[in-house]
Backbone atoms as SQL, in Angstrom:
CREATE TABLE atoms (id INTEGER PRIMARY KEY, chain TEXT, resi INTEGER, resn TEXT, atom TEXT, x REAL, y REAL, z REAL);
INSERT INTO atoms VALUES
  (1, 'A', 1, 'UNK', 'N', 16.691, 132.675, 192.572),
  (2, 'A', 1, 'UNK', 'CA', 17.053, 133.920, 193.223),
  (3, 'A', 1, 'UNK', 'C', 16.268, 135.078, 192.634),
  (4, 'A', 2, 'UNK', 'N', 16.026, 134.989, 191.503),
  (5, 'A', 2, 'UNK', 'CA', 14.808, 135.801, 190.809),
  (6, 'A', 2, 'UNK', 'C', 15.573, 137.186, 191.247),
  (7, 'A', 3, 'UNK', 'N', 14.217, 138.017, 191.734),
  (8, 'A', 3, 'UNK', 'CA', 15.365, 139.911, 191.911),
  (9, 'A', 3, 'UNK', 'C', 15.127, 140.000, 193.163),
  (10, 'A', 4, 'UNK', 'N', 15.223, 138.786, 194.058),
  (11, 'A', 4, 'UNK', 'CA', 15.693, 139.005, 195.866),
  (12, 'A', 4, 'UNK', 'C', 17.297, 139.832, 195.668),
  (13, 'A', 5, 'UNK', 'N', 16.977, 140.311, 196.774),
  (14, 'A', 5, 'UNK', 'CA', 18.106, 141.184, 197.501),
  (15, 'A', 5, 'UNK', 'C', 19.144, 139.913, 198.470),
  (16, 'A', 6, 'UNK', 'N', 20.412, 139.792, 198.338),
  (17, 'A', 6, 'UNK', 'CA', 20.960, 139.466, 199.214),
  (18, 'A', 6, 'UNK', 'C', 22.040, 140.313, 200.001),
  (19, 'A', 7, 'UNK', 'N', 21.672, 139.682, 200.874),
  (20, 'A', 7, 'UNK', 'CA', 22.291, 140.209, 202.093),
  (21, 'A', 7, 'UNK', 'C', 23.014, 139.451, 202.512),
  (22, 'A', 8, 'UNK', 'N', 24.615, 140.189, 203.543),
  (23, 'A', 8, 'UNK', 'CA', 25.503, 138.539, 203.708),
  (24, 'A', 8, 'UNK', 'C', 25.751, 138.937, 205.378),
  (25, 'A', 9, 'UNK', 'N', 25.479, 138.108, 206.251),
  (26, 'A', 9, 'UNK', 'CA', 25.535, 138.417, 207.807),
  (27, 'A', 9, 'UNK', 'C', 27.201, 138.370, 207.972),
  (28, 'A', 10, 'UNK', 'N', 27.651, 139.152, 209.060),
  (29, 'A', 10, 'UNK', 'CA', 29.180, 138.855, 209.153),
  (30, 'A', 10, 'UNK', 'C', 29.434, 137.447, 209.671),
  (31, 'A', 11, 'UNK', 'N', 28.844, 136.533, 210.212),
  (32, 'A', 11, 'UNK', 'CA', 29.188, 135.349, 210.100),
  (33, 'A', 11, 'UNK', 'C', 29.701, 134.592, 208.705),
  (34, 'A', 12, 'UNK', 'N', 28.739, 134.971, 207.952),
  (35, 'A', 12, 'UNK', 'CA', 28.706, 134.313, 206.564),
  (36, 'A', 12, 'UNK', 'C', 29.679, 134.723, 205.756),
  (37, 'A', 13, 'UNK', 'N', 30.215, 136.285, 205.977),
  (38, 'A', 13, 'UNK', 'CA', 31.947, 136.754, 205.419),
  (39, 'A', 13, 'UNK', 'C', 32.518, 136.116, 205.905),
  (40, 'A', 14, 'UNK', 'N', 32.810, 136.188, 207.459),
  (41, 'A', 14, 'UNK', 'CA', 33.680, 135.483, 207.823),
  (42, 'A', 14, 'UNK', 'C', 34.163, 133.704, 207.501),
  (43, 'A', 15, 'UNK', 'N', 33.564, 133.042, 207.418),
  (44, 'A', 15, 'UNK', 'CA', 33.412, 132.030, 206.790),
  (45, 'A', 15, 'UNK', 'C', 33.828, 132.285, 205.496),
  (46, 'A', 16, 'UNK', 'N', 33.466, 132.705, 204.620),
  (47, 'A', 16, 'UNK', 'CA', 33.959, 132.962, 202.913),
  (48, 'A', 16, 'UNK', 'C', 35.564, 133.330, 202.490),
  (49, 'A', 17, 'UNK', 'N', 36.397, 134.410, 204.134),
  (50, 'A', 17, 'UNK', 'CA', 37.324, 134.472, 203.748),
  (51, 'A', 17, 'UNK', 'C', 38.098, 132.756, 204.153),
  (52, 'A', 18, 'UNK', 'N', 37.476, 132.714, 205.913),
  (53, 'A', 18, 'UNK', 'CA', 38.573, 131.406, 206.497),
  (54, 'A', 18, 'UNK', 'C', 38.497, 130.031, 205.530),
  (55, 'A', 19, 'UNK', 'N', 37.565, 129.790, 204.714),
  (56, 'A', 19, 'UNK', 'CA', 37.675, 128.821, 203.974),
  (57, 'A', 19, 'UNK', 'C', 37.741, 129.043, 202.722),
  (58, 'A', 20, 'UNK', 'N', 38.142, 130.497, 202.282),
  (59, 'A', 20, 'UNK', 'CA', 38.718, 130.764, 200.770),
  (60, 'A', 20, 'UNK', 'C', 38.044, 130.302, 199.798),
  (61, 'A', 21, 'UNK', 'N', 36.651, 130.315, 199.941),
  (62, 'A', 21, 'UNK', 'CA', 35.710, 129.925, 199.224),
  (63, 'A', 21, 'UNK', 'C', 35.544, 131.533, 198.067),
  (64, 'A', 22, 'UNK', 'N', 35.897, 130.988, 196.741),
  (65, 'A', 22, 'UNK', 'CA', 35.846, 132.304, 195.729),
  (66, 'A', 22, 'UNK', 'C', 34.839, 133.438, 195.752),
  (67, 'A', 23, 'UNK', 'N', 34.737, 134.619, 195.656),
  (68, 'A', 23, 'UNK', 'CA', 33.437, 135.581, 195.419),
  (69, 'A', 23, 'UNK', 'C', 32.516, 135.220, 194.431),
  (70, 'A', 24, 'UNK', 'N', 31.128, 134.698, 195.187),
  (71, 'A', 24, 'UNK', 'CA', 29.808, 134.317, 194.067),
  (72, 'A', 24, 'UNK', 'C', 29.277, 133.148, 194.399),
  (73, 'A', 25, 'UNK', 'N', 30.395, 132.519, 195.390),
  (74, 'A', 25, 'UNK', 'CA', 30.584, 131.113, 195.498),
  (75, 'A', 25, 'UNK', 'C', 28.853, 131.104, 196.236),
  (76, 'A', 26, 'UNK', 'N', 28.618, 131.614, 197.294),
  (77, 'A', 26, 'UNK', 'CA', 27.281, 131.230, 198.156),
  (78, 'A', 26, 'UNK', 'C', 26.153, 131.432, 196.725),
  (79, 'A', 27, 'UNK', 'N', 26.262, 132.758, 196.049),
  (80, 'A', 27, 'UNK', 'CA', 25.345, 132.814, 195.199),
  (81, 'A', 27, 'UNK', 'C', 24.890, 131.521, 194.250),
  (82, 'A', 28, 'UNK', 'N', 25.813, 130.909, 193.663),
  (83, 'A', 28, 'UNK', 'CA', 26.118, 129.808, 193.106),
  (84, 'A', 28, 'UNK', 'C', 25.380, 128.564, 193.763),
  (85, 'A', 29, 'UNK', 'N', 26.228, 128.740, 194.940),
  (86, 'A', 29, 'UNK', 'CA', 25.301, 127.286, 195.977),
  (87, 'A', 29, 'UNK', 'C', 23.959, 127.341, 195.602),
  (88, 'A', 30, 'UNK', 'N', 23.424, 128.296, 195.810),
  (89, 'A', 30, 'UNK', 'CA', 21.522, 128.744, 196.264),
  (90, 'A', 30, 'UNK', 'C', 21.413, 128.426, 194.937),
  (91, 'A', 31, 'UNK', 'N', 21.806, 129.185, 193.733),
  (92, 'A', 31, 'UNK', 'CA', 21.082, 128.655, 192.584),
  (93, 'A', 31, 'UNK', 'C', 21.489, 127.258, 191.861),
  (94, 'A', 32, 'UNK', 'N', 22.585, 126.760, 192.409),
  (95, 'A', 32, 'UNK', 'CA', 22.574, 125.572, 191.646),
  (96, 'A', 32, 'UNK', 'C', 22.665, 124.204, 192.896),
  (97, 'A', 33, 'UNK', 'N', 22.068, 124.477, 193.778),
  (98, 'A', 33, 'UNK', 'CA', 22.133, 123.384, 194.590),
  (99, 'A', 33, 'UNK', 'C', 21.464, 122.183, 194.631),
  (100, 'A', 34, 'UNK', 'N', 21.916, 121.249, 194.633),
  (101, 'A', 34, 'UNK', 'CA', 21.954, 120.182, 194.604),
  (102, 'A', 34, 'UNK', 'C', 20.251, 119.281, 195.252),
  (103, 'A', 35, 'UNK', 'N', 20.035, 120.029, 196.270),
  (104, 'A', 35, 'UNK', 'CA', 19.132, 120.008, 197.173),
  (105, 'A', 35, 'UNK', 'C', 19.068, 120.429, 198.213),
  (106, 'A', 36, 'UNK', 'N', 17.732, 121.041, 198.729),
  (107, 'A', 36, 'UNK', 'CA', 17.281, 122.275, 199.793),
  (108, 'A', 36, 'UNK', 'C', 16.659, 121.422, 200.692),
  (109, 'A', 37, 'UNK', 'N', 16.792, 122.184, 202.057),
  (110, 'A', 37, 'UNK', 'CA', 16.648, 121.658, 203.589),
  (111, 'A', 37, 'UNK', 'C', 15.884, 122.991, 204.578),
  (112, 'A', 38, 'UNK', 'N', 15.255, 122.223, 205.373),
  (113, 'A', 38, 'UNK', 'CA', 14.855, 123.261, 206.347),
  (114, 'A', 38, 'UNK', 'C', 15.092, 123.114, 207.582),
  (115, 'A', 39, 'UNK', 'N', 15.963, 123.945, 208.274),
  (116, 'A', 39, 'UNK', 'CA', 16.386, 123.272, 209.495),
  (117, 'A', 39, 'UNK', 'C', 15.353, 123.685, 210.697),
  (118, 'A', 40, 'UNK', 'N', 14.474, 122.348, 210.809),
  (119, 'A', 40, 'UNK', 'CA', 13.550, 122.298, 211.678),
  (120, 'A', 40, 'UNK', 'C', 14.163, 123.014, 213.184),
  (121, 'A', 41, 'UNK', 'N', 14.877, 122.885, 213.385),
  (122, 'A', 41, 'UNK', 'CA', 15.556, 123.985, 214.905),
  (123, 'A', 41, 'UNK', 'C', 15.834, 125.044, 215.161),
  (124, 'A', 42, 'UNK', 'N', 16.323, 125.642, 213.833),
  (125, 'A', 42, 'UNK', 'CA', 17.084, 126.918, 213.875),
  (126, 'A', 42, 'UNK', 'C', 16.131, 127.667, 213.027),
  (127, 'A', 43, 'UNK', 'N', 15.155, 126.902, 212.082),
  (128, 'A', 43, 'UNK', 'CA', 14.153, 128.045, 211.479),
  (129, 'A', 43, 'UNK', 'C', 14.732, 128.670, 210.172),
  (130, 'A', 44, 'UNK', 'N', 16.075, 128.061, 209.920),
  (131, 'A', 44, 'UNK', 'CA', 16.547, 128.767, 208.444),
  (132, 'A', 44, 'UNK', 'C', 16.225, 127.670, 206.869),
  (133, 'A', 45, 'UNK', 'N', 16.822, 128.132, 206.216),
  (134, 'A', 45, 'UNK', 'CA', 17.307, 127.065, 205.077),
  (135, 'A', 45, 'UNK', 'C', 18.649, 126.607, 204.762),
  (136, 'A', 46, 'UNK', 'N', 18.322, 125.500, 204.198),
  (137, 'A', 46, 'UNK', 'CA', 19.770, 125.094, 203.622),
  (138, 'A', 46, 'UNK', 'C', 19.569, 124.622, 202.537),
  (139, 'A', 47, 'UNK', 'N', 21.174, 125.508, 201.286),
  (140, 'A', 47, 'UNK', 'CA', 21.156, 124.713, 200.525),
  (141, 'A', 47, 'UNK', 'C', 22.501, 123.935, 200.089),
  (142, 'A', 48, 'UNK', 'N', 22.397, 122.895, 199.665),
  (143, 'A', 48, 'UNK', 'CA', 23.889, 121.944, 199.781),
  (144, 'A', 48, 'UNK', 'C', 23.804, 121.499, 197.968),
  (145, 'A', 49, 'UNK', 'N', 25.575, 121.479, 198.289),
  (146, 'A', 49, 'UNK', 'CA', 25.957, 120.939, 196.478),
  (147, 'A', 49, 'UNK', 'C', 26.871, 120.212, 197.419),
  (148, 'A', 50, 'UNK', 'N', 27.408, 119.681, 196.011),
  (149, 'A', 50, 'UNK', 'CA', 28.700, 118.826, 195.959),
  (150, 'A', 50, 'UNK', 'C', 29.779, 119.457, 194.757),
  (151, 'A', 51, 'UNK', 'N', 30.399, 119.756, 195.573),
  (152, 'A', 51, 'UNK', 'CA', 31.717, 120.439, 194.351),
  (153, 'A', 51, 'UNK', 'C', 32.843, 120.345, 194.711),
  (154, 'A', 52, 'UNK', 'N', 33.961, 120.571, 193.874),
  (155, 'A', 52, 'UNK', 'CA', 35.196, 120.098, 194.506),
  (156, 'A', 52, 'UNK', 'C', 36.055, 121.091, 195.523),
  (157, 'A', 53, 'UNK', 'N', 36.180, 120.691, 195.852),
  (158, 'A', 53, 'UNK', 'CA', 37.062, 121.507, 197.630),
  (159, 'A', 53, 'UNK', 'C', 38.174, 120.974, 198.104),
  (160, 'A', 54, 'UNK', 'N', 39.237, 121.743, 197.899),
  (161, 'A', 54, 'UNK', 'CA', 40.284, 121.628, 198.850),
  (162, 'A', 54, 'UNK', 'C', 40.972, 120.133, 198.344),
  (163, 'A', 55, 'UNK', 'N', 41.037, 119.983, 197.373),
  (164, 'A', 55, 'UNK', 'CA', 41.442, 118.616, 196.493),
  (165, 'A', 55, 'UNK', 'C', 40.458, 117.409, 196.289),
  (166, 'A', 56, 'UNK', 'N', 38.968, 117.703, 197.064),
  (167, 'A', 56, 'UNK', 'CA', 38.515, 116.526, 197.036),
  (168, 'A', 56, 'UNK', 'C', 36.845, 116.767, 196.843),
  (169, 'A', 57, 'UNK', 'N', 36.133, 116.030, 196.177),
  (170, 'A', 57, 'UNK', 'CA', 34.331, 115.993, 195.971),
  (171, 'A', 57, 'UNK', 'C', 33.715, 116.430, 197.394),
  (172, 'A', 58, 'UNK', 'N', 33.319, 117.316, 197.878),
  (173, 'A', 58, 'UNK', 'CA', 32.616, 117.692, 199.271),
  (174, 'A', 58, 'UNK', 'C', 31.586, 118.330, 199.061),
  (175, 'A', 59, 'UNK', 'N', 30.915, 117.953, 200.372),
  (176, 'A', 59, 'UNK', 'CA', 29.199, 118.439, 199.730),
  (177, 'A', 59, 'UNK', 'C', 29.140, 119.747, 200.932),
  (178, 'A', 60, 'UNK', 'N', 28.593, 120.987, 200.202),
  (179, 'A', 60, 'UNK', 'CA', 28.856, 122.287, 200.841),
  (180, 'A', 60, 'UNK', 'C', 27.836, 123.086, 201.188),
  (181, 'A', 61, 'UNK', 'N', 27.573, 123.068, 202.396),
  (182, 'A', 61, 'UNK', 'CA', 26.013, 123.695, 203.058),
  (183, 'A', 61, 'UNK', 'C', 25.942, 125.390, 203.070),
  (184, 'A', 62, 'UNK', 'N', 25.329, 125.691, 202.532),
  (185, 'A', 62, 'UNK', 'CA', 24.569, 127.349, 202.566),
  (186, 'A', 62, 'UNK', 'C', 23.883, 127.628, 203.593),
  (187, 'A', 63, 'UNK', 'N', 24.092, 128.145, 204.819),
  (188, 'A', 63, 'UNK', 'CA', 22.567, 128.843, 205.501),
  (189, 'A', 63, 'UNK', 'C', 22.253, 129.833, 205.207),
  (190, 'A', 64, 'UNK', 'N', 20.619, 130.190, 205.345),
  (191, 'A', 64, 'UNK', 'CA', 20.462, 131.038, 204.621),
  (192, 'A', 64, 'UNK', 'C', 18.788, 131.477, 205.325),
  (193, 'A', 65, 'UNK', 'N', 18.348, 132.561, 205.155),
  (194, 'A', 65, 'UNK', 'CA', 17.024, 132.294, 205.338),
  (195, 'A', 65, 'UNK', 'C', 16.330, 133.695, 204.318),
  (196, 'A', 66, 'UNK', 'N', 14.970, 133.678, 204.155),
  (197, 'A', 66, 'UNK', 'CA', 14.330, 134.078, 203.205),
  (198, 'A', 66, 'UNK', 'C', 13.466, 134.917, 204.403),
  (199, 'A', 67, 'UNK', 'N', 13.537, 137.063, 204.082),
  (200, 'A', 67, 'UNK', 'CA', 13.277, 137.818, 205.203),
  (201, 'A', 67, 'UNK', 'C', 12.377, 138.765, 203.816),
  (202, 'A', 68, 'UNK', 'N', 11.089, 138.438, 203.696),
  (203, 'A', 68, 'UNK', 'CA', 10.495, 139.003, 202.971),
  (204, 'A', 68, 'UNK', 'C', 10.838, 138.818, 201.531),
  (205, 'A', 69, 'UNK', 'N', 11.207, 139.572, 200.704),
  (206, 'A', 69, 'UNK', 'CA', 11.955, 139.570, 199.315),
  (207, 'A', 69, 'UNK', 'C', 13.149, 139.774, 199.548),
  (208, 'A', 70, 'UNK', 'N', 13.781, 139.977, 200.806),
  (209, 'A', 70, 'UNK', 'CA', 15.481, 139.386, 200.411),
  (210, 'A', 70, 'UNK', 'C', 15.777, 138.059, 201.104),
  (211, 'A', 71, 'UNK', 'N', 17.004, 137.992, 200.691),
  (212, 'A', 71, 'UNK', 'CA', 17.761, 136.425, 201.221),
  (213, 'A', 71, 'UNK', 'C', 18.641, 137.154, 202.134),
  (214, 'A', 72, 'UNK', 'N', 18.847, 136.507, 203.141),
  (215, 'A', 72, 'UNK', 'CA', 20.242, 136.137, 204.238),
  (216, 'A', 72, 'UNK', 'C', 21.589, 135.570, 203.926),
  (217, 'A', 73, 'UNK', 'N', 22.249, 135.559, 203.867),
  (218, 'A', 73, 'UNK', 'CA', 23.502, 134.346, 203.838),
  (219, 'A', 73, 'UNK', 'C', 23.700, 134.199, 205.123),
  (220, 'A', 74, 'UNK', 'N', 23.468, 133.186, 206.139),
  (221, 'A', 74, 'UNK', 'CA', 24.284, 133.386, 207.159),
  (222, 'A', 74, 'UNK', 'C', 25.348, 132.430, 207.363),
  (223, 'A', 75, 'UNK', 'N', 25.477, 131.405, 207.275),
  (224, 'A', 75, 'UNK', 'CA', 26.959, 130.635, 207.219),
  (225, 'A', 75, 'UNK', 'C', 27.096, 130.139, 205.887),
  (226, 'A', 76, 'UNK', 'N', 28.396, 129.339, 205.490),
  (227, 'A', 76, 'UNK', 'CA', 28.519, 128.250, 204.629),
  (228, 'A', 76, 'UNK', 'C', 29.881, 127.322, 205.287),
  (229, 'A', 77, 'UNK', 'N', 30.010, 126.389, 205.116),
  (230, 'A', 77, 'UNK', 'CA', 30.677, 125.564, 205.666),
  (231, 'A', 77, 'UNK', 'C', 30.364, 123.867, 204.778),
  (232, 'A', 78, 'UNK', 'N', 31.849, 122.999, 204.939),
  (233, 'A', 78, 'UNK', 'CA', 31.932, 121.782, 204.201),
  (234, 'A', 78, 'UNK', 'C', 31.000, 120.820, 205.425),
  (235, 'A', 79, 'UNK', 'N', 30.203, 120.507, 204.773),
  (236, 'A', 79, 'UNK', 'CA', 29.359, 119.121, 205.604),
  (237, 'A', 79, 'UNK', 'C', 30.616, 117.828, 205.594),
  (238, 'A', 80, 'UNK', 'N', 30.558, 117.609, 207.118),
  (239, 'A', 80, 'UNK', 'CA', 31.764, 116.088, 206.947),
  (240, 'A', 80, 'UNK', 'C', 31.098, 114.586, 206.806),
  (241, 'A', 81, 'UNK', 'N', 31.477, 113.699, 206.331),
  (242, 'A', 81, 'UNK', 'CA', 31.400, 112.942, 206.252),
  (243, 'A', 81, 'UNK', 'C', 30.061, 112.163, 206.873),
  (244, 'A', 82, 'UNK', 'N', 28.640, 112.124, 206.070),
  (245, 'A', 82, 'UNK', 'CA', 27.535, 111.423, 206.972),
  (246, 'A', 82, 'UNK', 'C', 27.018, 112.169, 207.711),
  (247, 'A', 83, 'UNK', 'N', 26.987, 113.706, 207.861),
  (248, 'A', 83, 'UNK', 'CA', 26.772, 114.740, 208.768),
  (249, 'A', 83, 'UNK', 'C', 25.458, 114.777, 207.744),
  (250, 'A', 84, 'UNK', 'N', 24.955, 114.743, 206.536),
  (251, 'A', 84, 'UNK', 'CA', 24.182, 115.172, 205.816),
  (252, 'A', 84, 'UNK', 'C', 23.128, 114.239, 206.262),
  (253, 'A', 85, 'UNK', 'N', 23.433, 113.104, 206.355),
  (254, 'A', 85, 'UNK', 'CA', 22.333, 111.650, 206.491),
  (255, 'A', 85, 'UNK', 'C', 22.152, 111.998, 207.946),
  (256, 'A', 86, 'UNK', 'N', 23.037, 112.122, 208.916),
  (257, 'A', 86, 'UNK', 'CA', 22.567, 112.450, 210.322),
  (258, 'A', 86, 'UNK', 'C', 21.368, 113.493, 210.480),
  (259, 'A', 87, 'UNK', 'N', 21.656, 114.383, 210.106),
  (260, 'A', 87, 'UNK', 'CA', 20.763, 115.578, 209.907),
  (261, 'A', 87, 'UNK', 'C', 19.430, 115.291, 209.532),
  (262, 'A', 88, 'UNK', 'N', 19.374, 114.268, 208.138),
  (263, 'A', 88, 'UNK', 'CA', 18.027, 114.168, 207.707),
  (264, 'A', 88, 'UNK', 'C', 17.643, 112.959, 208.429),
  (265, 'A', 89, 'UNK', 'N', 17.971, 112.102, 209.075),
  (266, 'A', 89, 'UNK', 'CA', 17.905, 110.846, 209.960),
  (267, 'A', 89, 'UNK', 'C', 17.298, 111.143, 211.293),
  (268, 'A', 90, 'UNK', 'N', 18.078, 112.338, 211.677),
  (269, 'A', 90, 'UNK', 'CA', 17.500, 112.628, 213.109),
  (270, 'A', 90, 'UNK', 'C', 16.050, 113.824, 213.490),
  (271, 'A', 91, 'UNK', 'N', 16.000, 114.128, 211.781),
  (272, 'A', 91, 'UNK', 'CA', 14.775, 115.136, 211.547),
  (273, 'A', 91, 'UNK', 'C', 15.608, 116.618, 211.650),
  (274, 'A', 92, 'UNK', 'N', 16.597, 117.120, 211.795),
  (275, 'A', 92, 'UNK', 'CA', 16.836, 118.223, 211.937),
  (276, 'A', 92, 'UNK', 'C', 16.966, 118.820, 210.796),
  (277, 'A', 93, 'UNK', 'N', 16.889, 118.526, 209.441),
  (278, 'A', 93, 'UNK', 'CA', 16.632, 119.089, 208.418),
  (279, 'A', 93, 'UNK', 'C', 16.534, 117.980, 207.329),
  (280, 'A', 94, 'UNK', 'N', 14.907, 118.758, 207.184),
  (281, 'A', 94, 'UNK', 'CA', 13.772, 117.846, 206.092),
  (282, 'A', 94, 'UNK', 'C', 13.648, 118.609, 204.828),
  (283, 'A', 95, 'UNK', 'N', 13.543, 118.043, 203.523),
  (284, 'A', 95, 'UNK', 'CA', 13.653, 118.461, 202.284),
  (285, 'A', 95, 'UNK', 'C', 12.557, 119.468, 202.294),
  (286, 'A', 96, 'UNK', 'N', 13.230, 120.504, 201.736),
  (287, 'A', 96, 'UNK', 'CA', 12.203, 121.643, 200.858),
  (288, 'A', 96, 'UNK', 'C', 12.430, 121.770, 199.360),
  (289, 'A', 97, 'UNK', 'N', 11.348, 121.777, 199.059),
  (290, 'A', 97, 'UNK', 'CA', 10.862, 121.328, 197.419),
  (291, 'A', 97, 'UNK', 'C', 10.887, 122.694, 196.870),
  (292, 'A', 98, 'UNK', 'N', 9.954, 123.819, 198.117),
  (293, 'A', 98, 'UNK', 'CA', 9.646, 124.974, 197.483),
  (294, 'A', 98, 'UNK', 'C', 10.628, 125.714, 197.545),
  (295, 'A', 99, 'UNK', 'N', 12.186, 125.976, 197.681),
  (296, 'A', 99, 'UNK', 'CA', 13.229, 126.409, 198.200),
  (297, 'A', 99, 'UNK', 'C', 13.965, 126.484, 196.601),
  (298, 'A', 100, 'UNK', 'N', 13.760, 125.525, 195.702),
  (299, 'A', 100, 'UNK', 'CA', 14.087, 125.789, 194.711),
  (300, 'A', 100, 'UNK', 'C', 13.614, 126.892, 193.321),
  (301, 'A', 101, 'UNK', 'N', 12.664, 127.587, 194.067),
  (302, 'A', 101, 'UNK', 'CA', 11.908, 128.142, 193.361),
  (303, 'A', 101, 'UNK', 'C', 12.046, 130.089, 193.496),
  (304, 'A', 102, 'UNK', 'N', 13.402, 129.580, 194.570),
  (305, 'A', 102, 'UNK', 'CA', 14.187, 131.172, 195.205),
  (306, 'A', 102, 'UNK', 'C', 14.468, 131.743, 194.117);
């Protein structure tokens, strides 16, 4: 994240309150994620962890995209079950290497 500016779209609040995800929580994702994605369709990034949620290990997607020297937040939401392997299976989001380097 280095000294990007973030910015959080009202999608991406909204989401933070309905799933009571703590304040910092997206910041957190981006810098400690697990592994980064580019969603070949929509033109953003993603970054996904695995942390515990709602009583149980769930792996938790960031959108996000990179607008000069600031960042976006635009959603976050729990990936369900095999939604992660679909995604990279069907090509709709392929690993970014350089995404870690935000």
């Amino acid at each position: 994240m280095n000294d990007s500016e973030i910015t959080y779209r009202p999608h991406f609040r909204l989401r933070m309150r309905q799933r009571e995800f703590p304040d910092g929580f997206g910041e957190m994702l981006l810098r400690d994620a697990d592994n980064y994605y580019y969603d070949t369709q929509e033109n953003t990034s993603v970054a996904v962890k695995r942390v515990p949620f709602k009583g149980r290990e769930r792996d938790i997607a960031l959108i996000f995209s990179v607008e000069g020297s600031a960042i976006a937040f635009i959603s976050i939401f729990p990936l369900k079950l095999g939604e992660l392997r679909r995604k990279t299976q069907m090509g709709k989001w392929a690993r970014d290497e350089t995404a870690s380097n935000l």
